[in-house]
C-alpha positions, 0 to 999 in steps of 0.5 A: 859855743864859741861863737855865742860867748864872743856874742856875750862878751860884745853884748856886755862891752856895748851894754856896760856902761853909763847911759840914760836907759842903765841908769832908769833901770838902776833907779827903777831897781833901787826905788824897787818899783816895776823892775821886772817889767822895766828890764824886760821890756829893756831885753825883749826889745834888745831881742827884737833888735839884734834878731833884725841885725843878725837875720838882715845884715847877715843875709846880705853880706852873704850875698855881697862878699863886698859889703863884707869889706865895708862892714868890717872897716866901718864897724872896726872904726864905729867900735874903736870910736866908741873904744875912745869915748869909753877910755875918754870916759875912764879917764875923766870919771862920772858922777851918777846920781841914783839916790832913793829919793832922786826920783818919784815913784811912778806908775806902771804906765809911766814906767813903760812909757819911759823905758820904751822911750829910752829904748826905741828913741835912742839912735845909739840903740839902733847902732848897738844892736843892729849895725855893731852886733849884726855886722859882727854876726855875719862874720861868723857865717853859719854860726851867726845866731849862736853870736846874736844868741850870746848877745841876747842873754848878756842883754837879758843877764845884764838888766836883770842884774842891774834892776834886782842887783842895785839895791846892793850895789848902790854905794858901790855904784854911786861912786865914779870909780867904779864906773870908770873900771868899767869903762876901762874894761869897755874900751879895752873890749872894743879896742880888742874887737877892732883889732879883730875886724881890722884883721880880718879875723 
């Protein structure tokens, strides 16, 4: 249990944050157009990828007790850098534009089309869910897939939140302070994460 918690807190930290794919989600949830679909194509996907990570990085740092070294130093440094940019982030602040009416309705088809393209073409994706969470899994040996678990339903819980849950946090969210309070907490999380693999721990 444990071990999948700390998969939900890294799953949020790596998924919190003002991207192209949270905001389509965010405006899909707002326009209130295919939300269910949207951000279930956004969590199966994120399912399909940390599974890939867990499953294919987990082996084989099992098999090279030396690649178990340059995951954690290069995964420390991926995660402080991305630590930075979130702070960087924190400390300039963003304007997120999600009005109702900042886009036109749109089918079912264009709908998935978008969130696949947002999803599957983004290379941050890949490093998110497959090197950062499965390089983090296979520290946790045998209870690696209770982590990639924990990353799973924070994604799941995370764009479900965000596509039902923007109707009400709209004004809320439409303001760049909010959105610099997460990103704070982001950059503390992965600066916290670094520390561990930096240890070792």
């Amino acid at each position: 249990m444990l071990s999948a918690l700390a998969g939900m807190a890294f799953g949020l930290s790596l998924i919190v944050a003002v991207g192209a794919q949270n905001i389509f989600v965010l405006r899909q949830g707002l326009r209130r157009e295919h939300v269910g679909l949207v951000a279930g194509i956004c969590a199966v996907s994120d399912f399909v990828l940390i599974s890939a990570g867990v499953g294919g990085l987990g082996t084989l740092i099992q098999s090279f007790p030396t690649v178990v070294e340059i995951a954690r130093w290069a995964g420390a440094v991926v995660v402080l850098a991305y630590g930075g940019m979130a702070a960087r982030r924190a400390w300039k602040g963003q304007q997120v534009v999600m009005g109702r009416h900042s886009m036109t309705s749109r089918t079912v088809g264009a709908a998935v089309a978008t969130t696949l393209a947002l999803t599957w073409l983004n290379p941050h994706v890949y490093l998110d869910t497959v090197v950062l969470v499965g390089g983090l899994a296979a520290t946790h040996g045998d209870d690696r897939w209770w982590f990639g678990l924990g990353a799973c339903l924070a994604s799941t819980a995370w764009f479900v939140a965000l596509g039902y849950g923007a109707r009400y946090l709209a004004p809320l969210l439409e303001k760049p302070g909010a959105w610099r309070v997460l990103d704070s907490v982001v950059a503390l999380t992965m600066v916290a994460v670094a520390a561990t693999l930096i240890l070792g721990a």
